[in-house]
C-alpha positions as CSV (number, residue, x, y, z in Angstrom):
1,X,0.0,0.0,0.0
2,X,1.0,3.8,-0.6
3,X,2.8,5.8,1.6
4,X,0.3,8.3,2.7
5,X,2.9,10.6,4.1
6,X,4.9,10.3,1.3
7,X,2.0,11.1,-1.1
8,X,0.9,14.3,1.2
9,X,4.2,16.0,0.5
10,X,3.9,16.0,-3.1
11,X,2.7,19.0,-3.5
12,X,4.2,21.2,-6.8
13,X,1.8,23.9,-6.9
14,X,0.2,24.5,-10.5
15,X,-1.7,27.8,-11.3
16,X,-4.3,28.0,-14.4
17,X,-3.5,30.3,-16.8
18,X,-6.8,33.1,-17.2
19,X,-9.2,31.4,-19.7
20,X,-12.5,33.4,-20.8
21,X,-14.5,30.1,-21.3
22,X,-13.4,28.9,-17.8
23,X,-15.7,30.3,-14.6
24,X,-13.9,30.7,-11.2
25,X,-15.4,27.9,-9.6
26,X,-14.4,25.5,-12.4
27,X,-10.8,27.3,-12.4
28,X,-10.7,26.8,-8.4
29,X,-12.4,23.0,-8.8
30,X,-9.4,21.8,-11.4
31,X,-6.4,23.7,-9.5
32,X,-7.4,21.9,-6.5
33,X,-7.6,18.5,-8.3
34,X,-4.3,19.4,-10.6
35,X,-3.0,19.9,-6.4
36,X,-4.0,17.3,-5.1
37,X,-1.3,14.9,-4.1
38,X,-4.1,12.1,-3.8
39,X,-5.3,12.5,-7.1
40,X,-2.0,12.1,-8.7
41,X,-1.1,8.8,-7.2
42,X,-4.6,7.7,-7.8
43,X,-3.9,8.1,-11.5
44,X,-0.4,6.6,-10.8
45,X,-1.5,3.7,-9.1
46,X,-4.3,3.1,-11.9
47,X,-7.2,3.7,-8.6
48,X,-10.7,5.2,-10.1
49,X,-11.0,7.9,-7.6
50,X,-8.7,9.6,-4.9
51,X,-11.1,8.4,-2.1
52,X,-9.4,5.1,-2.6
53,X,-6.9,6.0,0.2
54,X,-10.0,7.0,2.5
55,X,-10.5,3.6,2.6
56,X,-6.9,2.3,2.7
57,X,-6.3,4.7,5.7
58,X,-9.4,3.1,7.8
59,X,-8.4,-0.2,7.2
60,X,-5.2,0.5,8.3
61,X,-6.5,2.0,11.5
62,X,-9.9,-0.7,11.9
63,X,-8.6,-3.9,10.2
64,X,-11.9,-4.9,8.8
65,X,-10.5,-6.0,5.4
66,X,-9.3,-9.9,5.1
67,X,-9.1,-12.2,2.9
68,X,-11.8,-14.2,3.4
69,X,-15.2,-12.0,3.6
70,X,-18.4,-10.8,1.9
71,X,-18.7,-7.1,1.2
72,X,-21.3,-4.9,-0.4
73,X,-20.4,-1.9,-1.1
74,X,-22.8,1.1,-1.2
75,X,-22.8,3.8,-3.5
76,X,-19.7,1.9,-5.4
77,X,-19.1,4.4,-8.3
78,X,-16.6,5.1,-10.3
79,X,-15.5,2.0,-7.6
80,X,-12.5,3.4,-6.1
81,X,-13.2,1.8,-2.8
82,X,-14.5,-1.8,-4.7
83,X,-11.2,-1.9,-6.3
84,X,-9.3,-1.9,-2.8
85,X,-11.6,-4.4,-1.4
86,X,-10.9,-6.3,-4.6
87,X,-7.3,-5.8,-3.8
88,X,-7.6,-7.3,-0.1
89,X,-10.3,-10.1,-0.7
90,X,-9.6,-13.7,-2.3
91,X,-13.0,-13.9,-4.2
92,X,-11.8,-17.8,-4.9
93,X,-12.8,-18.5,-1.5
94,X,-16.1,-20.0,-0.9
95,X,-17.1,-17.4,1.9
96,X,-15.7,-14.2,-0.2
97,X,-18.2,-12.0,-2.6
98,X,-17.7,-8.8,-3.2
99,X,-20.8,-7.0,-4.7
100,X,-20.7,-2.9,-5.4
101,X,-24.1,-1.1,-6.2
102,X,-24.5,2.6,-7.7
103,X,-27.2,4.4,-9.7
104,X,-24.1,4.9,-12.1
105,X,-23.3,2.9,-14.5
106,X,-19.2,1.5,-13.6
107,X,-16.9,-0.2,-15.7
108,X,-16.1,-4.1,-14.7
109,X,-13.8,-4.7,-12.0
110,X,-12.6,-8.5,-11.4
111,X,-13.8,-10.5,-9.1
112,X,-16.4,-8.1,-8.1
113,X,-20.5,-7.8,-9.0
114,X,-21.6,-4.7,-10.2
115,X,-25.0,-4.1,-9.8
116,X,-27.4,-0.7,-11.2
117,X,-29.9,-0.3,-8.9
118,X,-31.3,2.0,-6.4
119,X,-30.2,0.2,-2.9
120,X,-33.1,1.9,-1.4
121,X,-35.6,-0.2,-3.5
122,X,-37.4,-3.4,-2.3
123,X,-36.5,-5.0,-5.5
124,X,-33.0,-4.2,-5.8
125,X,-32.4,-5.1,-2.4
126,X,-34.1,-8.7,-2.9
127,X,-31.9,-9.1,-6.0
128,X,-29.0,-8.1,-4.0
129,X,-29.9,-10.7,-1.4
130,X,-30.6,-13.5,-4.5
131,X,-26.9,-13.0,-5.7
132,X,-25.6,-13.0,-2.2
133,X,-24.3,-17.0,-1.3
134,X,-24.6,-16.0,2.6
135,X,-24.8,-12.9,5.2
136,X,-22.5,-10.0,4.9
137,X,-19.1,-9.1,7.1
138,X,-18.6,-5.4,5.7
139,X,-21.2,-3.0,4.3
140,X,-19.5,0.0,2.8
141,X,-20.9,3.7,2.0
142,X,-18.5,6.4,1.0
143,X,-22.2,8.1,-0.4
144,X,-22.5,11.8,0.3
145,X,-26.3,13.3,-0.7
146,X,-26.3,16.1,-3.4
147,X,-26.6,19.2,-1.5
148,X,-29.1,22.5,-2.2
149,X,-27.3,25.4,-0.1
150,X,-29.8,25.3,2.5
151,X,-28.4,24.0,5.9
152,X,-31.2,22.4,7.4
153,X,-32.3,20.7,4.0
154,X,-29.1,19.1,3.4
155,X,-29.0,18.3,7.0
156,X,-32.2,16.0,6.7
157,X,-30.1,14.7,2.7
158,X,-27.5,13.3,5.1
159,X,-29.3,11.7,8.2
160,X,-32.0,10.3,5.0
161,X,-29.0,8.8,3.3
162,X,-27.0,7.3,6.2
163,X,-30.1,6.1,7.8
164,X,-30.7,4.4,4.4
165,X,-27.3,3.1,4.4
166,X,-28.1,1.4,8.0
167,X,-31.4,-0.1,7.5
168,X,-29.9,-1.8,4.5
169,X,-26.5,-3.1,6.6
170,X,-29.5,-4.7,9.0
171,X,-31.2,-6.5,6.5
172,X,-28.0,-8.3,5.3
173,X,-25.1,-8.3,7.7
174,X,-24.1,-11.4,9.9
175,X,-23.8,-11.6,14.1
176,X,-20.5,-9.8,14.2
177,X,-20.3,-7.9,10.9
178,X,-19.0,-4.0,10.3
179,X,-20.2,-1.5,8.7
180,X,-18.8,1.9,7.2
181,X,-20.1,4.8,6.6
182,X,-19.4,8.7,5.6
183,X,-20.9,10.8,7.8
184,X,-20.6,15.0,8.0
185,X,-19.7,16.9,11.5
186,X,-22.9,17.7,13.1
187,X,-24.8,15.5,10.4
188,X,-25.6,12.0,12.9
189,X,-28.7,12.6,14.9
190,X,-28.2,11.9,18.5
191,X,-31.1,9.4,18.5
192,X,-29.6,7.3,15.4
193,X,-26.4,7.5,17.1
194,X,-27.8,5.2,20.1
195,X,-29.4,2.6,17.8
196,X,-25.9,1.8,16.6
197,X,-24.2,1.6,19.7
198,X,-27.0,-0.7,20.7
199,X,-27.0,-2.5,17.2
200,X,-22.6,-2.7,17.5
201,X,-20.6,-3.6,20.3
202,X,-18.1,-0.3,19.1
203,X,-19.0,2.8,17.3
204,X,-15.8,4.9,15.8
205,X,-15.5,7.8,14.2
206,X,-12.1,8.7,12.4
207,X,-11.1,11.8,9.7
208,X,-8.5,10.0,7.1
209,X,-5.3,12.1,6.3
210,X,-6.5,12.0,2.8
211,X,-10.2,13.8,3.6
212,X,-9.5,17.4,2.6
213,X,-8.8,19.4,5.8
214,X,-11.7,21.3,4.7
215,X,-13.9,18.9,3.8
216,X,-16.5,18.1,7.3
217,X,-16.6,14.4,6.3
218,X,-15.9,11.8,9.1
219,X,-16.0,8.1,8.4
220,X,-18.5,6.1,11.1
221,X,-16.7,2.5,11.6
222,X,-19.3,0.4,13.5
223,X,-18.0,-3.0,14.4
224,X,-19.0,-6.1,16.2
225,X,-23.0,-6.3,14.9
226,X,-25.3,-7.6,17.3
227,X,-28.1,-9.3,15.0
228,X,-30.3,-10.8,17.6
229,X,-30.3,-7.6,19.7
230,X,-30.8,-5.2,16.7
231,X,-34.6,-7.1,15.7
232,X,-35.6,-5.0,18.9
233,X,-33.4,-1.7,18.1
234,X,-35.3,-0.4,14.5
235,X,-35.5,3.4,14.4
């Protein structure tokens, strides 16, 4: 795996040239992303999006990747984080699947199921289950809700997303399993909070170094899935 301190000192600052057709927020939107240290070792390394270190990093902090494990991945595309689970898992073992789901169509990735669907649907979730050879150890979500400008609107985008996120992760994890999330400062309800700590047996949150220091996303790492006790904990 990368160095990630290496990778967050390469930083050879590049400045657009003035360009008529170009507005500011475009010209601000590509300087950062001609910046970005993590985007150029994405493209180095062949990853589909920067955010595959986001999920190297937790990993590396949560150990929840191994070899042998069944992940579904929420929210896959372009499938930066399905490629590192791909990396990690040995889909030639008989209790390892690796299934990614988006409303965007992604390109193949071995080893992996790539599904277009809408996770939030009764149908897509049943043919999620049909494809599925037993329960789930991870459920991943690197999904972050379109926003409108207004702070309470968005507010209720987020807690509707990862809520989503969670109800799905109940239907199809096993006793024990994990599940991942992107969450926003101030965007987890108090009350949702306490039905995972009752539905885990830890709740985490952790900021990667690769998350944009101005970025408010946190990653939620819930661990240790209590199925039997969660029937009774449904918000």
């Amino acid at each position: 795996m990368p160095d990630q301190e290496k990778i967050s000192s390469r930083n050879q600052k590049v400045k657009l040239k003035k360009n008529r057709g170009r507005t500011l927020s475009s010209k601000t939107w590509l300087e950062r992303q001609l910046n970005d240290p993590y985007v150029r070792e994405a493209k180095k390394l062949g990853y589909r999006s920067r955010a595959a270190f986001k999920l190297i990093e937790l990993n590396e902090k949560f150990n929840f990747l191994k070899e042998e494990l069944r992940v579904v991945d929420l929210g896959a595309a372009p499938g930066g984080w399905t490629q590192i689970v791909a990396q990690k898992v040995n889909t030639s073992l008989p209790n390892s699947q690796i299934i990614g789901i988006d409303l965007l169509k992604m390109d193949p990735i071995q080893g992996t199921t790539l599904i277009l669907g809408d996770f939030t649907e009764e149908e897509t979730v049943n043919s999620i289950k049909t494809l599925l050879n037993g329960p789930v150890d991870l459920v991943l979500s690197d999904m972050a809700p379109s926003t409108t400008g207004h702070k309470k609107t968005d507010h209720l985008r987020i807690i509707g997303l990862i809520e989503s996120a969670f109800f799905f992760a109940q239907e199809v994890l096993k006793e024990d399993g994990c599940f991942v999330a992107k969450v926003f400062q101030g965007g987890a309800e108090s009350s949702f909070l306490k039905v995972l700590k009752k539905s885990f047996g830890s709740v985490k949150h952790f900021k990667p170094n690769s998350s944009r220091k101005e970025s408010s996303e946190l990653y939620l790492v819930a661990q240790n899935f209590k199925k039997e006790i969660n029937k009774n904990n449904m918000l």
